[in-house]
N, C-alpha and C positions, 0 to 999 in steps of 0.2 A: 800186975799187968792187966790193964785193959782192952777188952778185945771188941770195940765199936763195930756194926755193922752202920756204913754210910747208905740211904738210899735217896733219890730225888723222888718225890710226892709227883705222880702224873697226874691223880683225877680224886680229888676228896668228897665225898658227901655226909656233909654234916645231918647226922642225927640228933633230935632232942636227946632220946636213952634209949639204947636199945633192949636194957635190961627191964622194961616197961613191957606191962604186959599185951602180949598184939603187935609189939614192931614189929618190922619184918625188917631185911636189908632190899635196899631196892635193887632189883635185881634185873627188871627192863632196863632200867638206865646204866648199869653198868654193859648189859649186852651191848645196848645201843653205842654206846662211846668206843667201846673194844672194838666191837665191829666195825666204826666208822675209822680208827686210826686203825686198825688190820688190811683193811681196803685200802685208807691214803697212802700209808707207807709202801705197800706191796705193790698196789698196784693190779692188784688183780681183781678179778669181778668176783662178783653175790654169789654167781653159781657155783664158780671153784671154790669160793671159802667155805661152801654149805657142803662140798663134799670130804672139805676137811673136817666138819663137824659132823659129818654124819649125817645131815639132816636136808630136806627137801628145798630147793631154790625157795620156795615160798614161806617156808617156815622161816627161813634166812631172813627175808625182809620184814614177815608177820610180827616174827618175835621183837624185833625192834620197833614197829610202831605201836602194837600192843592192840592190834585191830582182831586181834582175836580171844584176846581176854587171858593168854596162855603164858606162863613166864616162864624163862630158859632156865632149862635143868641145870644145876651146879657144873657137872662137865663141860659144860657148853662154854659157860665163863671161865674156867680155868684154864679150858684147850685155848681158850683165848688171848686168856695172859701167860700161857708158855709159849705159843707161836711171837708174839710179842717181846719176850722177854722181861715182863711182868709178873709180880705177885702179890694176892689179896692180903691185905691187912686189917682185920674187923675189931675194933676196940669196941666199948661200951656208948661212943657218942659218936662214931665215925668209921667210914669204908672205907679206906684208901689203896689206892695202885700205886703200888711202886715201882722203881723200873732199879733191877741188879745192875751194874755196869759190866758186870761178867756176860751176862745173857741177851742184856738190850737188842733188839732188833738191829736199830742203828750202829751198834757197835761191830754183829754180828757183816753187816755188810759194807764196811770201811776197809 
């Protein structure tokens, strides 16, 4: 018996290797994107979403354009892909979001 997990790919970022030494996973860019589809679909403003992360309205907008040099803690990204209905998938060449069709956003509000 096999037991297939299906998921849809929402946001890929191809890395060379991340098993090289010095990658990092980019981690602004994944804020930024979560962020930006957290807002579209909900509908709600920077300042609500920052009180669902915990974090100050300006670190809300800071962290995503990177005007402060400061990258979002792991939490930040995760709370982002469970409000979402997302989850990180980090292979050795690539970061990918996935979306569960159990949990999806979109599903969640149909």
């Amino acid at each position: 018996m096999s037991d297939t997990l299906s998921y849809d790919v929402v946001l890929r970022f191809k890395i060379d290797d991340l098993t090289d030494k010095g990658a990092d996973i980019p981690r602004r860019e994944l804020y930024s994107e979560l962020r930006r589809q957290y807002l579209e679909k909900t509908g709600e403003t920077s300042a609500s979403l920052a009180k669902l992360l915990e974090i100050s309205p300006q670190s809300c907008s800071t962290l995503a354009s990177g005007s402060n040099y400061r990258l979002p803690a792991w939490y930040i990204i995760l709370r982002l892909c469970k409000l979402l209905g997302y989850d990180l998938v980090i292979k050795s060449d690539a970061v990918e979001i996935v979306e569960d069709p159990k949990t999806h956003l979109d599903q969640q509000s149909a």
